[in-house]
Predicted model as a PDB file, atoms N, CA, C, CB and O in Angstrom, pLDDT in the B-factor column:
MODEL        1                                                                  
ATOM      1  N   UNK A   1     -26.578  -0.294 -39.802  1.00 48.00           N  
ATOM      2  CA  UNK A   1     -26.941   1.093 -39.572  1.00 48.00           C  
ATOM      3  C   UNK A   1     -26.010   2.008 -40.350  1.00 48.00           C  
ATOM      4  CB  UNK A   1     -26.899   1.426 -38.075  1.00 48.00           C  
ATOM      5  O   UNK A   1     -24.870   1.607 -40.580  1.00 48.00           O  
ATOM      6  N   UNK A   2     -26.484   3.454 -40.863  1.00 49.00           N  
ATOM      7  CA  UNK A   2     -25.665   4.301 -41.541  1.00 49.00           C  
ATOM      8  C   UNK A   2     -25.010   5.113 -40.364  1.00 49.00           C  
ATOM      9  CB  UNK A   2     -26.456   5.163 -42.628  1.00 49.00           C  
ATOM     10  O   UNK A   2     -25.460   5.246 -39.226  1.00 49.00           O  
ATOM     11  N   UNK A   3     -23.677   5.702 -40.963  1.00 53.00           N  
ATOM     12  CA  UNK A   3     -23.440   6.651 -39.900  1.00 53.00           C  
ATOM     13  C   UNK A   3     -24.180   7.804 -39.187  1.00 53.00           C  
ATOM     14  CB  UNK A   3     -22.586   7.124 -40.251  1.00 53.00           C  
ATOM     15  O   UNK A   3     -24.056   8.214 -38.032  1.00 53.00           O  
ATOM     16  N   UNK A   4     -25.146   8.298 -40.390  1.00 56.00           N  
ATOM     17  CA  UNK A   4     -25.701   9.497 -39.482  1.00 56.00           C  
ATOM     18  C   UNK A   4     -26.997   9.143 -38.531  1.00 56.00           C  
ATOM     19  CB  UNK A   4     -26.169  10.748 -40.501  1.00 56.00           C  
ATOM     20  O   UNK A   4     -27.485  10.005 -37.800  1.00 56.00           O  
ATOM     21  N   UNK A   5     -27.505   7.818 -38.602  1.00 57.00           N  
ATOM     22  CA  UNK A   5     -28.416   7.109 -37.619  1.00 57.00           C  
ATOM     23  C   UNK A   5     -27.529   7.120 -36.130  1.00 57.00           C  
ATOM     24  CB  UNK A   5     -28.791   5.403 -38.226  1.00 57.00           C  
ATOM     25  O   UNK A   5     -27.947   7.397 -35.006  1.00 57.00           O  
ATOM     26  N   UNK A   6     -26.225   6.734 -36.542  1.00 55.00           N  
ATOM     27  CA  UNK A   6     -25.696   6.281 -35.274  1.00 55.00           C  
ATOM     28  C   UNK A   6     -25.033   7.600 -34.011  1.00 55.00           C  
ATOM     29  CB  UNK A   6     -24.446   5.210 -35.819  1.00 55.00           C  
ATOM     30  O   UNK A   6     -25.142   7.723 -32.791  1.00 55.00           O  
ATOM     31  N   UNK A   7     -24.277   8.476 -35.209  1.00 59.00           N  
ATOM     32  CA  UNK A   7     -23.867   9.793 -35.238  1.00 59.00           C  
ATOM     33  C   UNK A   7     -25.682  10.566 -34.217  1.00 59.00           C  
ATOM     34  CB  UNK A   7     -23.449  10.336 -37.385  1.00 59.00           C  
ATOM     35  O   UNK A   7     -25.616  11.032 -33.080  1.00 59.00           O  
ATOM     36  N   UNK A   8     -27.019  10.476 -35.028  1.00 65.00           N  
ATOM     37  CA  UNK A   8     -27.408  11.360 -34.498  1.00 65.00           C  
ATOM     38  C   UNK A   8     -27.983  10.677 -32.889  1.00 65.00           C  
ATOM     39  CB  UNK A   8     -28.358  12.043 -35.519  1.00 65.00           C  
ATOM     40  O   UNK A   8     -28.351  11.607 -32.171  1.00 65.00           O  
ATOM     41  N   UNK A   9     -28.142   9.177 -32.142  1.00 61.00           N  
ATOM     42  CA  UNK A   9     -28.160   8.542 -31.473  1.00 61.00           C  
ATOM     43  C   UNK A   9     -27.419   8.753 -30.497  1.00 61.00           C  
ATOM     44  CB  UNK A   9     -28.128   7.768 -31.893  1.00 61.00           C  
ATOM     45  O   UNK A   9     -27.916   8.695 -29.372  1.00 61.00           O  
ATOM     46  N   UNK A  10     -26.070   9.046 -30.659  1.00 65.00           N  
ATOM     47  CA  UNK A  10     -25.102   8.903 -29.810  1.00 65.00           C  
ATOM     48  C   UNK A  10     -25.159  10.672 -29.268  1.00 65.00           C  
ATOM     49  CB  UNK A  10     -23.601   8.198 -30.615  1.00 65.00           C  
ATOM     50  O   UNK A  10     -25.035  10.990 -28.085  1.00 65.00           O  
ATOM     51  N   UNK A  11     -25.305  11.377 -30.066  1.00 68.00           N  
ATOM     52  CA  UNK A  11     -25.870  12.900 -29.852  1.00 68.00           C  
ATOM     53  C   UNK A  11     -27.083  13.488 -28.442  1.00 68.00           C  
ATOM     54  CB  UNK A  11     -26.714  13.135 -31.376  1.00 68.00           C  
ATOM     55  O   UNK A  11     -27.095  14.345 -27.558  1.00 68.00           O  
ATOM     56  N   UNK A  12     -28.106  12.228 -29.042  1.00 62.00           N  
ATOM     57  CA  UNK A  12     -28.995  12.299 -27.963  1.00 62.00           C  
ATOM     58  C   UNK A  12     -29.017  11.623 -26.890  1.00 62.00           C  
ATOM     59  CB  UNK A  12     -29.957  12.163 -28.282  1.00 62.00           C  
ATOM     60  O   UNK A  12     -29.945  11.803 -26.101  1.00 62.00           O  
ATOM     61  N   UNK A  13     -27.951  10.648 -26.602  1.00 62.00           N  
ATOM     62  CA  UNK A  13     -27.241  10.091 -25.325  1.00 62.00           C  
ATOM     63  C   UNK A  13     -26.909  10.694 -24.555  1.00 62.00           C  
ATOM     64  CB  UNK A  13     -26.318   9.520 -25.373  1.00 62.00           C  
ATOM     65  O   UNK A  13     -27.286  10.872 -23.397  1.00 62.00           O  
ATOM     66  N   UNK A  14     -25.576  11.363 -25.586  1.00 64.00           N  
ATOM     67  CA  UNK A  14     -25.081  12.644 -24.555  1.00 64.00           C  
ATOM     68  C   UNK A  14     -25.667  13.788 -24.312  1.00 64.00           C  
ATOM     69  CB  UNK A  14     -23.978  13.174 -24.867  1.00 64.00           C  
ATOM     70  O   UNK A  14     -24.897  14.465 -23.630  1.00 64.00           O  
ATOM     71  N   UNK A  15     -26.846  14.459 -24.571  1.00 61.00           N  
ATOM     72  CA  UNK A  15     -27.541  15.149 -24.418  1.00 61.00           C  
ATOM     73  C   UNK A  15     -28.471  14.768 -22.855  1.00 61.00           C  
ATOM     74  CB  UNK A  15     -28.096  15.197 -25.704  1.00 61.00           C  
ATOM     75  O   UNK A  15     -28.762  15.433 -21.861  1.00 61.00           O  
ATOM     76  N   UNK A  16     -28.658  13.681 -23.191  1.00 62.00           N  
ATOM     77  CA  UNK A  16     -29.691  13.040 -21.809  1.00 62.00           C  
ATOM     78  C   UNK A  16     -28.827  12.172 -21.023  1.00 62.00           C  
ATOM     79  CB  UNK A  16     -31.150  11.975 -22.296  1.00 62.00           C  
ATOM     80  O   UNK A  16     -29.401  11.230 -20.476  1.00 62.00           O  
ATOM     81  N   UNK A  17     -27.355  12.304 -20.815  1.00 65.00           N  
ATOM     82  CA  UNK A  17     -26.669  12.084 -19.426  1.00 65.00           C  
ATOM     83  C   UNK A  17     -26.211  13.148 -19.198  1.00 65.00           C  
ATOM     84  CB  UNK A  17     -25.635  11.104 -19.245  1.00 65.00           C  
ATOM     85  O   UNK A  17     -26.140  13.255 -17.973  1.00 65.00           O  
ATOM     86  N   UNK A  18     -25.768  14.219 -19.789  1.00 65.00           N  
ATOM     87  CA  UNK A  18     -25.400  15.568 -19.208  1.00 65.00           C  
ATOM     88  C   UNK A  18     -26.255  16.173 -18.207  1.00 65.00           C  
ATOM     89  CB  UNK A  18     -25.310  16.513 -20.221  1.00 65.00           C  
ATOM     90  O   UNK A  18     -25.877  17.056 -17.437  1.00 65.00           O  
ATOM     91  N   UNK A  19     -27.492  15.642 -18.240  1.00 70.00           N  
ATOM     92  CA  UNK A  19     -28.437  16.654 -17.734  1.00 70.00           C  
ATOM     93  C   UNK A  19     -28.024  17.218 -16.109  1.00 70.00           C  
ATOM     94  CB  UNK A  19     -29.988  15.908 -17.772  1.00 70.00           C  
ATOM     95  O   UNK A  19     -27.131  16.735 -15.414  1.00 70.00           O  
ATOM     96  N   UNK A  20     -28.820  18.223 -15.776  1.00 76.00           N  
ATOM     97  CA  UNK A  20     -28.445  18.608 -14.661  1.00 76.00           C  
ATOM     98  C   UNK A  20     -28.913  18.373 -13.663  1.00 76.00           C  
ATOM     99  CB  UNK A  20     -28.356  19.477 -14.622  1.00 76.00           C  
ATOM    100  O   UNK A  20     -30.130  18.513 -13.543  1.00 76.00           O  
ATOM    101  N   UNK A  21     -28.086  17.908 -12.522  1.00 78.00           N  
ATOM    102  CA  UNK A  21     -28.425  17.353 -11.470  1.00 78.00           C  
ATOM    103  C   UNK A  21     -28.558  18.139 -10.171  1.00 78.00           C  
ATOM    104  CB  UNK A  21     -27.644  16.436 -11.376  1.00 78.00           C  
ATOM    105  O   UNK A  21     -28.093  19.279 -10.173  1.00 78.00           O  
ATOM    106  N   UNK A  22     -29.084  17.715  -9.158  1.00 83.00           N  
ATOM    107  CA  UNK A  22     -29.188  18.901  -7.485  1.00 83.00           C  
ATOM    108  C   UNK A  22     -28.687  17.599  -6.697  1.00 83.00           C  
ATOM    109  CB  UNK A  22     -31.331  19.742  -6.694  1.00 83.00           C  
ATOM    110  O   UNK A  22     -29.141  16.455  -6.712  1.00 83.00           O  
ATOM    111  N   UNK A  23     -27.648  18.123  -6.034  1.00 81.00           N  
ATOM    112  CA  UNK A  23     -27.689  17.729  -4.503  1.00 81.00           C  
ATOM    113  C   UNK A  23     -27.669  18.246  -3.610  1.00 81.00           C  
ATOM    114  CB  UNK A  23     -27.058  17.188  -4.108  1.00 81.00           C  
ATOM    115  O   UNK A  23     -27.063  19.283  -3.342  1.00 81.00           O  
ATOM    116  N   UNK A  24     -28.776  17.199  -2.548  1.00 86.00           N  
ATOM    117  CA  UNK A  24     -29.322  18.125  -1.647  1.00 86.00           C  
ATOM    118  C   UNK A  24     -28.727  17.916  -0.510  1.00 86.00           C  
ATOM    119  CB  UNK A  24     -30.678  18.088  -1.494  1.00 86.00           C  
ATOM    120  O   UNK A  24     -29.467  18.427   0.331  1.00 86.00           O  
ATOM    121  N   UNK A  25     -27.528  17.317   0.174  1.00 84.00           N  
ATOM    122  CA  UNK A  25     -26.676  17.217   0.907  1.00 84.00           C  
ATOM    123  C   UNK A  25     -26.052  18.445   0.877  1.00 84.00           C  
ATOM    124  CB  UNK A  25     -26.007  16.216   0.693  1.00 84.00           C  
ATOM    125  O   UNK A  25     -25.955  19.093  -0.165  1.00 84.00           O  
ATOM    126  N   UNK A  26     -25.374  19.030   2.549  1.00 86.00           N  
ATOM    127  CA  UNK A  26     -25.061  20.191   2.002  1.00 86.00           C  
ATOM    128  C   UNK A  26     -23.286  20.145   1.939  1.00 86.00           C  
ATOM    129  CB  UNK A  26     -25.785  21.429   2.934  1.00 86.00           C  
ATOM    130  O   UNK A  26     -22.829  19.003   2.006  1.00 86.00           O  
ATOM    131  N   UNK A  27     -22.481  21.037   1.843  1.00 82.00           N  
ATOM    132  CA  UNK A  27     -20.941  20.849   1.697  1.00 82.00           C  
ATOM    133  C   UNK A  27     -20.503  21.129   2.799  1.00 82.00           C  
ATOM    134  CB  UNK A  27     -20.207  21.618   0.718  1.00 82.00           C  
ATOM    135  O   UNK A  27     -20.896  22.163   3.341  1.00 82.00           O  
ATOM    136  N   UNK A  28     -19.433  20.165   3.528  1.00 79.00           N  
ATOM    137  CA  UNK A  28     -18.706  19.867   4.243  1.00 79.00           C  
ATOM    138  C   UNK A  28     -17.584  20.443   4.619  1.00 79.00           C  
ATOM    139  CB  UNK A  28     -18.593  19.078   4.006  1.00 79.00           C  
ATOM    140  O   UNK A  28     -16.778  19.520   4.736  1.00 79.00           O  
ATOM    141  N   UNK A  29     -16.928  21.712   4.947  1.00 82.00           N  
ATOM    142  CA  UNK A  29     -15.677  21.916   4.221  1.00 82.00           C  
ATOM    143  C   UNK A  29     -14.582  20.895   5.601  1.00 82.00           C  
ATOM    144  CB  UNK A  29     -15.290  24.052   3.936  1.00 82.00           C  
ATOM    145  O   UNK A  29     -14.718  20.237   6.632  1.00 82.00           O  
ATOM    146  N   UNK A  30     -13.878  21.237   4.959  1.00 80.00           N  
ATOM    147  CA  UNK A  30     -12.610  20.091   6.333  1.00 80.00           C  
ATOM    148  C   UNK A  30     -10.991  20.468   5.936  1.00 80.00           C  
ATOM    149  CB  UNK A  30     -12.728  17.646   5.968  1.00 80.00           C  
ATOM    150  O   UNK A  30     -10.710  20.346   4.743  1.00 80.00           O  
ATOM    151  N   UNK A  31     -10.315  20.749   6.514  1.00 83.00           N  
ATOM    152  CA  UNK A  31      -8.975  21.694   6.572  1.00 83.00           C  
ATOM    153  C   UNK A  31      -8.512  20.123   5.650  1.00 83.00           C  
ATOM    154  CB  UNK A  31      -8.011  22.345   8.584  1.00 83.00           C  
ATOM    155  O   UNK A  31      -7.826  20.237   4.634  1.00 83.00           O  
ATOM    156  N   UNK A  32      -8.856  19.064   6.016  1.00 79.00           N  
ATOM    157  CA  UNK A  32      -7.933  17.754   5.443  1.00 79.00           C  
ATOM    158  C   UNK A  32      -7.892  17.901   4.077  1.00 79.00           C  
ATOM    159  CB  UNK A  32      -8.522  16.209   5.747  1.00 79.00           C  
ATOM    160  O   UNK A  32      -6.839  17.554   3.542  1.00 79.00           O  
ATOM    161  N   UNK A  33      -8.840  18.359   3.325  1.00 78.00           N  
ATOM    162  CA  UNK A  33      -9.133  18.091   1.808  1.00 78.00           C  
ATOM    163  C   UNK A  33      -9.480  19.806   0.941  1.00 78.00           C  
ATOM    164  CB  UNK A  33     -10.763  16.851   1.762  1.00 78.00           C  
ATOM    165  O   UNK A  33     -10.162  20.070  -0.050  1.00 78.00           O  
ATOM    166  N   UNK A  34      -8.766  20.567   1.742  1.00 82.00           N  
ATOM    167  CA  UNK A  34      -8.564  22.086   1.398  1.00 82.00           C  
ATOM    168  C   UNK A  34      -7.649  22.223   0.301  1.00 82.00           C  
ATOM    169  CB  UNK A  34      -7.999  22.928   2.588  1.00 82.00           C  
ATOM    170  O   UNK A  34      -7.767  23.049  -0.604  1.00 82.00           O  
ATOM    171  N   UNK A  35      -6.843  21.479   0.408  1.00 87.00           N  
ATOM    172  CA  UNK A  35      -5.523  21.476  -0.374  1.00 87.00           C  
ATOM    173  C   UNK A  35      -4.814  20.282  -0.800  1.00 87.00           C  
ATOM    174  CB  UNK A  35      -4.613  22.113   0.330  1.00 87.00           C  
ATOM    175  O   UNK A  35      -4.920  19.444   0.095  1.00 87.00           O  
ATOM    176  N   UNK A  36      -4.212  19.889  -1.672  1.00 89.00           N  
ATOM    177  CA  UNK A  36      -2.938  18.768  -1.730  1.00 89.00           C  
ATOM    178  C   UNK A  36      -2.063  18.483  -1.321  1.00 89.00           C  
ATOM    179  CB  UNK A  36      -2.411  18.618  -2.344  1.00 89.00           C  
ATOM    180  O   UNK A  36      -1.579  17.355  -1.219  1.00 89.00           O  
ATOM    181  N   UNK A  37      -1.531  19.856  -0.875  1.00 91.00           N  
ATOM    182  CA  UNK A  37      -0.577  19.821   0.290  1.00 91.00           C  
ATOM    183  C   UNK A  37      -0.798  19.424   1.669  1.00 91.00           C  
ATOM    184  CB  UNK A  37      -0.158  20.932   0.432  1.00 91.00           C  
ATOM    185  O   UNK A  37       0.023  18.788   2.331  1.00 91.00           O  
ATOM    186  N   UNK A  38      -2.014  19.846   2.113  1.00 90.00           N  
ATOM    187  CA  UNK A  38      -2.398  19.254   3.053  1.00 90.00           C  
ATOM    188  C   UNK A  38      -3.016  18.313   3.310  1.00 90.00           C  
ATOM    189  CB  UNK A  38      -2.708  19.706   3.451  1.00 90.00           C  
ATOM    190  O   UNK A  38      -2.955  17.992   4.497  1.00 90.00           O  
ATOM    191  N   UNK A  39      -3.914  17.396   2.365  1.00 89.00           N  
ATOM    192  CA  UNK A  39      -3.985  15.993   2.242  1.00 89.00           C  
ATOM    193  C   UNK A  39      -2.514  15.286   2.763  1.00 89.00           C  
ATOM    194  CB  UNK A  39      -4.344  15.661   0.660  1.00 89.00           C  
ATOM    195  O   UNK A  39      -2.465  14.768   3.878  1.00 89.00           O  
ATOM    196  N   UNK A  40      -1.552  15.305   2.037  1.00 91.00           N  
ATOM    197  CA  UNK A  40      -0.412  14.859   2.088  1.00 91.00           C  
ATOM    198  C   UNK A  40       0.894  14.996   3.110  1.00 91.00           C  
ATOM    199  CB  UNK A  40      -0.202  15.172   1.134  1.00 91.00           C  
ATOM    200  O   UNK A  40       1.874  14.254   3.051  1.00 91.00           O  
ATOM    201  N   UNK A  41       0.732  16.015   3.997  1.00 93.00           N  
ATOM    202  CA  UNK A  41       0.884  16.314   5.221  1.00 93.00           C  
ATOM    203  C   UNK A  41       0.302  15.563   6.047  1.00 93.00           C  
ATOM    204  CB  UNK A  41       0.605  17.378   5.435  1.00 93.00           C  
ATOM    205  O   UNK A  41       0.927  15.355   7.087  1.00 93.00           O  
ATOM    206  N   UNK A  42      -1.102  14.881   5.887  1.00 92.00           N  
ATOM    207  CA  UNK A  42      -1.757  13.962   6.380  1.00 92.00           C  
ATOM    208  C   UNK A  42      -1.513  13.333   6.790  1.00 92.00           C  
ATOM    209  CB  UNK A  42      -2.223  13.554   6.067  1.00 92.00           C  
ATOM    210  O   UNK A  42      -1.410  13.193   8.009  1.00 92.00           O  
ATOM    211  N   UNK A  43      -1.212  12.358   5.636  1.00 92.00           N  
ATOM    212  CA  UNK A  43      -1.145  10.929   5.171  1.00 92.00           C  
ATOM    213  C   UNK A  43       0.132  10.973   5.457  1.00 92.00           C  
ATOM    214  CB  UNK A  43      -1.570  10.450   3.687  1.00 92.00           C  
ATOM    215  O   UNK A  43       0.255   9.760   5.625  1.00 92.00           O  
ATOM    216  N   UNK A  44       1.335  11.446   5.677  1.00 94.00           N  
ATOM    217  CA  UNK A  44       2.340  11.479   5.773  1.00 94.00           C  
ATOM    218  C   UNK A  44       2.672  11.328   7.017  1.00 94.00           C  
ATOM    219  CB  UNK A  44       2.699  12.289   5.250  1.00 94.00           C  
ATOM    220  O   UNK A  44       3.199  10.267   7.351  1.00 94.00           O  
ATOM    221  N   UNK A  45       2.449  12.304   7.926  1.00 94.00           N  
ATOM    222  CA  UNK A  45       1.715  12.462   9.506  1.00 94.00           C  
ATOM    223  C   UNK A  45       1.887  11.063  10.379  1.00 94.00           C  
ATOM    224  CB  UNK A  45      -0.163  12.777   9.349  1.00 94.00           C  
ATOM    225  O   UNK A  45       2.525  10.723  11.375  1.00 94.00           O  
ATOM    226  N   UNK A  46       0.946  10.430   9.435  1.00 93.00           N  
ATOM    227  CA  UNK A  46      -0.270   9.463  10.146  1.00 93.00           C  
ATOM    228  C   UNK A  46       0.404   7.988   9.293  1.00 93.00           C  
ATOM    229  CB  UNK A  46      -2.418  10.036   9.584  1.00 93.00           C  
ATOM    230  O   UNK A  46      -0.060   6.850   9.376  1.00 93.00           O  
ATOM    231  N   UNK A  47       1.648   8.438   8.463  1.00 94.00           N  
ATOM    232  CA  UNK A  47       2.257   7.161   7.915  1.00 94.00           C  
ATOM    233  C   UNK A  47       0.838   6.193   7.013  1.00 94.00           C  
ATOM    234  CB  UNK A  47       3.007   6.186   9.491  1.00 94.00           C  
ATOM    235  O   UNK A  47       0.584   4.989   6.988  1.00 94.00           O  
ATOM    236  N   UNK A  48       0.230   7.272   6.429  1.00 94.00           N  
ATOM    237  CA  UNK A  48      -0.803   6.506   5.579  1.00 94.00           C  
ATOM    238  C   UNK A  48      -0.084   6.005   4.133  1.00 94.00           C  
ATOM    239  CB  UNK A  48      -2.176   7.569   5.254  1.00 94.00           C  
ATOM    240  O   UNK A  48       0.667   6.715   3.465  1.00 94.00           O  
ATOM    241  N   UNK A  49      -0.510   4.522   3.779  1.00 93.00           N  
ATOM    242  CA  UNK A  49       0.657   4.532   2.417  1.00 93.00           C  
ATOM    243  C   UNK A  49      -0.083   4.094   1.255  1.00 93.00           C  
ATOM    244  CB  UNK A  49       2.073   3.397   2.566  1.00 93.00           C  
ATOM    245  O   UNK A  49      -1.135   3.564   1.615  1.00 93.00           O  
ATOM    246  N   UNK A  50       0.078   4.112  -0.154  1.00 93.00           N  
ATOM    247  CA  UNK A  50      -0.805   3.306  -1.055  1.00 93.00           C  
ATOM    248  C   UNK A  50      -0.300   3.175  -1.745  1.00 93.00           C  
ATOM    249  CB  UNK A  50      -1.834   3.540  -1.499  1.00 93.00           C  
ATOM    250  O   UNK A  50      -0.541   3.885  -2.722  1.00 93.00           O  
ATOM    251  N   UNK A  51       0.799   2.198  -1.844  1.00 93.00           N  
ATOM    252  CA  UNK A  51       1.902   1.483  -2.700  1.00 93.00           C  
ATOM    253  C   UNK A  51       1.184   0.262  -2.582  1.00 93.00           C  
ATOM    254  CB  UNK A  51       3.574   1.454  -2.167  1.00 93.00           C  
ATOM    255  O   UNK A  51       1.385  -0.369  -3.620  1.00 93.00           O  
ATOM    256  N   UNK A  52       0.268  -0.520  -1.631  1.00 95.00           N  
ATOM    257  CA  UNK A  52       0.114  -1.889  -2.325  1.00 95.00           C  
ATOM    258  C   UNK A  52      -1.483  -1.879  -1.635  1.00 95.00           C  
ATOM    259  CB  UNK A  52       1.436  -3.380  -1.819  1.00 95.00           C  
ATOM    260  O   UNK A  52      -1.750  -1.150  -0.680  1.00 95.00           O  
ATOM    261  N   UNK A  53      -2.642  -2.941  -2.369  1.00 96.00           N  
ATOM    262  CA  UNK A  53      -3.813  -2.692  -2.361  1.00 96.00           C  
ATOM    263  C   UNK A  53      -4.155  -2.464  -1.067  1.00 96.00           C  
ATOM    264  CB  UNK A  53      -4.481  -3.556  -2.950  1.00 96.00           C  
ATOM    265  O   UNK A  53      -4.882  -1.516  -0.771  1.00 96.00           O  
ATOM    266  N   UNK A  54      -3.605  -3.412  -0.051  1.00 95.00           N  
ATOM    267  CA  UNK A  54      -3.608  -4.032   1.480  1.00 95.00           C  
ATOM    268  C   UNK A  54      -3.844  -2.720   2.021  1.00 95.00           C  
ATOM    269  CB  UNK A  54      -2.116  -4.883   2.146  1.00 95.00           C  
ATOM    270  O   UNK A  54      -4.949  -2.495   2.516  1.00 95.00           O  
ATOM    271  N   UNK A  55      -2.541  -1.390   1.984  1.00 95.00           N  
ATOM    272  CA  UNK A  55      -2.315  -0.577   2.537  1.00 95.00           C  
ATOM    273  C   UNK A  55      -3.479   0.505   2.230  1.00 95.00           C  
ATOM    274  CB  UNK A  55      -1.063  -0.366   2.323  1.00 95.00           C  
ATOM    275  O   UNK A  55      -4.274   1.036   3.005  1.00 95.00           O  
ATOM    276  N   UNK A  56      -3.356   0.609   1.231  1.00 95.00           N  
ATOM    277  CA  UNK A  56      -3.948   1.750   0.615  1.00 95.00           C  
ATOM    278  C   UNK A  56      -5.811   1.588   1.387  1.00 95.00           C  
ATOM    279  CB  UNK A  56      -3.733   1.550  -1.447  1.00 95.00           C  
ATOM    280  O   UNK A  56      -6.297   2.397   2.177  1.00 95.00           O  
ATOM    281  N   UNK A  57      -6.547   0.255   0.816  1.00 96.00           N  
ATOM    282  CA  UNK A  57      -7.550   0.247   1.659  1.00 96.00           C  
ATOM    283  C   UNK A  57      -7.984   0.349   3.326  1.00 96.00           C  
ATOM    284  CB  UNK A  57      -7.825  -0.574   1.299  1.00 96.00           C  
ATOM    285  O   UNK A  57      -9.075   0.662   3.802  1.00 96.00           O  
ATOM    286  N   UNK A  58      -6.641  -0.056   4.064  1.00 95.00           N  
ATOM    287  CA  UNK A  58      -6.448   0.824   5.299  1.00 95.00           C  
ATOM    288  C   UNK A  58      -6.404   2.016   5.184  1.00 95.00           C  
ATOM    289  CB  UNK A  58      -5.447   0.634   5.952  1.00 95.00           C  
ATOM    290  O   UNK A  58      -7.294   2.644   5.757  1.00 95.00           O  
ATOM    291  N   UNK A  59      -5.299   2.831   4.361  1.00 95.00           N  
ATOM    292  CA  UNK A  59      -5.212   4.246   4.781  1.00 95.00           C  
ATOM    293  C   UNK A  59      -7.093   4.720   4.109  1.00 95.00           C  
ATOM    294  CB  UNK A  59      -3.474   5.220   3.808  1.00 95.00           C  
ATOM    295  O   UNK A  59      -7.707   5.627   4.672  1.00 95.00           O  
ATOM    296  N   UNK A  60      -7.452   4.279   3.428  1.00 94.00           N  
ATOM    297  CA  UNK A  60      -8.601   4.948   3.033  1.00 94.00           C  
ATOM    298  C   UNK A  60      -9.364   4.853   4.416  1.00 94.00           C  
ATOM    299  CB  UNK A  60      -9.359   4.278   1.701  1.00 94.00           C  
ATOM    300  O   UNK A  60      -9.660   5.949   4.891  1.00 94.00           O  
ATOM    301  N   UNK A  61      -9.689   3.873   5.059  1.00 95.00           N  
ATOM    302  CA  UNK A  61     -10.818   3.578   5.678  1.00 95.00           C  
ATOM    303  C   UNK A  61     -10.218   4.566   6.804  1.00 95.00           C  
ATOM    304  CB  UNK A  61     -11.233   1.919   5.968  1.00 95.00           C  
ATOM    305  O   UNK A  61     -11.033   5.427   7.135  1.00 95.00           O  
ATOM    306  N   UNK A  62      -9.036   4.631   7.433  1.00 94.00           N  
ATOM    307  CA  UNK A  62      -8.849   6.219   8.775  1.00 94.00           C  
ATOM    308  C   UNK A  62      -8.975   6.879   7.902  1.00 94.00           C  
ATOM    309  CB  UNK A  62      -7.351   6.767   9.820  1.00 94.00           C  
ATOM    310  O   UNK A  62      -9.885   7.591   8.328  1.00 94.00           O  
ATOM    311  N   UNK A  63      -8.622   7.475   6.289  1.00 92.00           N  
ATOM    312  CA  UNK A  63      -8.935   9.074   6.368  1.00 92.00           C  
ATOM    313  C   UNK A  63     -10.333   9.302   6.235  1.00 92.00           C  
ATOM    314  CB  UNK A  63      -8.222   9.948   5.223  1.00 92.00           C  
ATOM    315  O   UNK A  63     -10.690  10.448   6.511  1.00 92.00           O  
ATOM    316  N   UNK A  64     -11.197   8.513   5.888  1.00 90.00           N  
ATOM    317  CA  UNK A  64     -12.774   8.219   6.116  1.00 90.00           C  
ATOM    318  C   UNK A  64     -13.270   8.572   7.713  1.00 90.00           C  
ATOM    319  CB  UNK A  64     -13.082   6.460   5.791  1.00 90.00           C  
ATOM    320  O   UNK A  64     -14.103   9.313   8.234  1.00 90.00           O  
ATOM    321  N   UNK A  65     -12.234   7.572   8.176  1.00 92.00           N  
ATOM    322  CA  UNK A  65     -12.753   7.721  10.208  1.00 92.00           C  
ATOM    323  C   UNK A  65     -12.461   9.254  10.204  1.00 92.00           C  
ATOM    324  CB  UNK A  65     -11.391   6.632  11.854  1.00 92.00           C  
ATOM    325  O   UNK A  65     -13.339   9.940  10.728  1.00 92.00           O  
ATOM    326  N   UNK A  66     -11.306   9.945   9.668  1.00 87.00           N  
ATOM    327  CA  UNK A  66     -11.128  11.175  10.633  1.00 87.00           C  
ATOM    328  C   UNK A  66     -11.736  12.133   9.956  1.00 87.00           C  
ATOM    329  CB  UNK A  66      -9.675  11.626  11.013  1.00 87.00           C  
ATOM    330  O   UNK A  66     -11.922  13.210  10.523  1.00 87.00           O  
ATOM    331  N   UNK A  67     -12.165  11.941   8.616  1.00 84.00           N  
ATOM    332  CA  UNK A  67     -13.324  12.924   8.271  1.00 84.00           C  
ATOM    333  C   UNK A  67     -14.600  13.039   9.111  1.00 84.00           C  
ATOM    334  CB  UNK A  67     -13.798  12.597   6.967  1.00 84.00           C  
ATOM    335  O   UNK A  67     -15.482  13.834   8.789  1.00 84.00           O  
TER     336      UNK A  67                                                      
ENDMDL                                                                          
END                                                                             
């Protein structure tokens, strides 16, 4: 293939995954995920940790429960 075959291909890729999307779920707001600071006040809190895989997929699954 020449470059401008591939060049104009890759053009119309990204053209047709950009497209625009709706979701129809509506937004949630939650004091937990307002801020970074307060994420981390959280997790801190609640001794949530994600230094090793073990942990981290615990702390995910309570800040999931308490959402």
């Amino acid at each position: 293939e020449d470059d401008s075959t591939a060049s104009s291909l890759s053009e119309v890729a990204k053209k047709e995954s950009l497209s625009a999307t709706a979701d129809p779920d509506p937004v949630i707001d939650n004091e937990l995920c307002d801020t970074r600071q307060s994420f981390l006040n959280f997790c801190q809190a609640n001794h949530y940790q994600f230094d090793e895989l073990r942990r981290a997929k615990h702390s995910s699954m309570l800040i999931c429960y308490a959402l």
